[in-house]
C-alpha positions in Angstrom: -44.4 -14.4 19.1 -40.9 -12.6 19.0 -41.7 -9.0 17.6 -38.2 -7.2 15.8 -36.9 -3.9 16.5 -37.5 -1.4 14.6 -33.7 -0.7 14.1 -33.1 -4.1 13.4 -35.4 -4.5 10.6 -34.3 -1.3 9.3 -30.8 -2.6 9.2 -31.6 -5.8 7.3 -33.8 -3.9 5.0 -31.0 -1.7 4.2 -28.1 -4.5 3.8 -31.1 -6.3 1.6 -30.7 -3.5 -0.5 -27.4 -3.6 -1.0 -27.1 -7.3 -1.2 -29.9 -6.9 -4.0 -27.1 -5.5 -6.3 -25.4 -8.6 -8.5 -22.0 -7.3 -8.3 -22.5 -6.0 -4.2 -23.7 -9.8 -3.7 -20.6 -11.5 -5.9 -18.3 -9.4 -4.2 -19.7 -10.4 -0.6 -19.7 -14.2 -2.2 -15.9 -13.8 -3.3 -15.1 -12.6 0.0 -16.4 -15.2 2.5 -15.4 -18.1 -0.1 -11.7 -16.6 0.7 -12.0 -16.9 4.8 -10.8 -14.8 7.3 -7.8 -13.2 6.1 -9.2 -10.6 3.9 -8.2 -10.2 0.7 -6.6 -6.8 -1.2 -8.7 -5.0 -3.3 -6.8 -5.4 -6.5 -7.2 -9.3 -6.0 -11.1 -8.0 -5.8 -11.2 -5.9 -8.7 -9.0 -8.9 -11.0 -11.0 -11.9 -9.6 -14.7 -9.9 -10.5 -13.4 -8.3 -13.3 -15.1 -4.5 -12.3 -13.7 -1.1 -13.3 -11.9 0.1 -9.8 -14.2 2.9 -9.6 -17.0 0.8 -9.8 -15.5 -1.7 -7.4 -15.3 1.5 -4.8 -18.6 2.4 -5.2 -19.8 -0.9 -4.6 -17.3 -1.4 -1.6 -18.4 1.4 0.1 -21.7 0.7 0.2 -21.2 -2.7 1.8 -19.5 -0.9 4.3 -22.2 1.3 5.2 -24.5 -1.4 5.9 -21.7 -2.9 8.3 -21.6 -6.1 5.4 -17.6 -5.7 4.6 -15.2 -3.6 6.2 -11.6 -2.8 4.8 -8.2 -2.5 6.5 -5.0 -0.9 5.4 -2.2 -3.0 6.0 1.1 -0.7 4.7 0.2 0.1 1.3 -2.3 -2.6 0.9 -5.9 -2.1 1.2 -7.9 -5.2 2.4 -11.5 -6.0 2.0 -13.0 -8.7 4.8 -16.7 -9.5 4.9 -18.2 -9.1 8.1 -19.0 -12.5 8.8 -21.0 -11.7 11.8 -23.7 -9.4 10.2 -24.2 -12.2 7.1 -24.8 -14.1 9.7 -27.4 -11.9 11.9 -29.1 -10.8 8.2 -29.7 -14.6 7.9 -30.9 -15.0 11.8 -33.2 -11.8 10.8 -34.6 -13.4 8.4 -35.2 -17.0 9.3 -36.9 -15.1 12.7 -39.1 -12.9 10.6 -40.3 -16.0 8.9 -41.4 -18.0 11.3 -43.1 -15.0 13.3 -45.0 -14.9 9.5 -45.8 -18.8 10.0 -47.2 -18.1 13.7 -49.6 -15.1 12.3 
């Protein structure tokens, strides 16, 4: 049985959390259905429909669960999702669940 690091659980209970949140989630959804290239936070804000300084808040927590990270090209702010850690939340949580099964 493969036992999880603490950090590692704590991570994906955090980003959970966040993820928990319907607008957090949509965002994150909007983000990966646009692919690599990022798109600018106004195109964010238009596409979702939230108040900008909602839209902040909800960006910034992504980004402190490592979920989306943003990049200033010129004047033009750029949200990307991190790919990467969607895709180790999802390896988390398929391992969890089958060291559940093996119990």
């Amino acid at each position: 049985m493969r036992f999880i690091e603490q950090s590692e659980h704590e991570l994906a209970v955090r980003q959970m959390a966040e993820l928990g949140n319907s607008t957090r989630l949509a965002i994150i959804r909007y983000l990966v259905s646009q692919g690599d290239d990022g798109v600018p936070v106004g195109q964010v804000q238009k596409a979702l429909g939230v108040p900008p300084s909602t839209l902040s808040h909800h960006i910034s927590r992504l980004v402190s669960v490592g979920l989306l990270r943003q990049v200033r090209s010129s004047r033009i702010l750029f949200c990307h999702a991190e790919v990467g850690a969607i895709d180790s939340l999802a390896d988390y949580i398929r391992s969890a669940c089958l060291c559940a099964e093996a119990v």
